[in-house]
C-alpha angles and dihedrals in degrees: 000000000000090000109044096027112031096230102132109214113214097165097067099114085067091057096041085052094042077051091044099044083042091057098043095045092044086059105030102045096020100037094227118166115248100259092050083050090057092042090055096046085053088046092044103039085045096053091045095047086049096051089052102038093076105065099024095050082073092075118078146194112002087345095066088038090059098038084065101042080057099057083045099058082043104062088044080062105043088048093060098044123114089241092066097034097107092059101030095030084233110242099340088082131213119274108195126160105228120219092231117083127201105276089052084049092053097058100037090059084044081050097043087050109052096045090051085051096059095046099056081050087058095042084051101064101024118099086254093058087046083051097055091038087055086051092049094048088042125347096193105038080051084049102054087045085063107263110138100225100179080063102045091051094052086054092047087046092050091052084054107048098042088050078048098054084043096054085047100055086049095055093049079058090059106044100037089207131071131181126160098269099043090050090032105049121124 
């Protein structure tokens, strides 16, 4: 989003702790596998940063990047109420022991890595990627020669959330511990 579009996301630690508390509550209270836990904090990250993209990617500039900080601050805050406390178990935080040990950590994230790698490589010389490179030189000049852009940046904003949820996940593996402002913090 931030590299082929320009829209700085400032917000992205909300979208790495939703990914986080997704993954750790898909394993510990549903009794998913890790991969499938992953699977759910890209699904889940993805379909939120959708929903909002719509009315927030009309923003531009600061005002987009602190519109996200917001929501990210927001959703700290959210995650540490008393009215998500049942699901989140509010500041007190989850402990949970992942299946996946350090050395499995290690080459998922090299994994991870690598395949990320490649697909930024793709998006980068495919017609999308020369879309969102056209958005971020001149959106309205891409726009008049018949990009939609509104399109194009939900689709960048759903990349980036769902990359978001998985490094997330990751980083609950690694902690083993998660609480709102360990997950949440900017």
């Amino acid at each position: 989003l931030s590299g082929f579009t320009g829209y700085v996301d400032f917000g992205y630690a909300g979208f790495v702790g939703l990914g986080a508390y997704t993954t750790v509550i898909a394993i510990v209270d549903f009794g998913l596998p890790w991969p499938a836990a992953l699977l759910a904090a890209a699904v889940v990250t993805s379909l939120v940063g959708t929903l909002i993209s719509a009315p927030i990617l009309r923003l531009r500039g600061a005002y987009f990047a602190i519109a996200m900080l917001s929501l990210a601050t927001a959703g700290r805050l959210a995650a540490s109420s008393e009215y998500l406390a049942p699901v989140t178990r509010g500041g007190t935080g989850i402990s949970f022991f992942p299946a996946l040990g350090f050395t499995g950590q290690y080459y998922l994230v090299v994994g991870l890595a690598l395949a990320l790698g490649y697909a930024t490589y793709r998006l980068a010389t495919s017609p999308m990627g020369l879309r969102l490179l056209a958005i971020r030189e001149d959106e309205t000049l891409a726009a008049a020669l018949g990009v939609r852009t509104t399109r194009e940046k939900i689709l960048a904003m759903l990349i980036h959330t769902a990359v978001a949820g998985v490094g997330g996940g990751v980083l609950a593996f690694n902690l083993s511990y998660i609480d709102p402002n360990t997950v949440f913090a900017i």
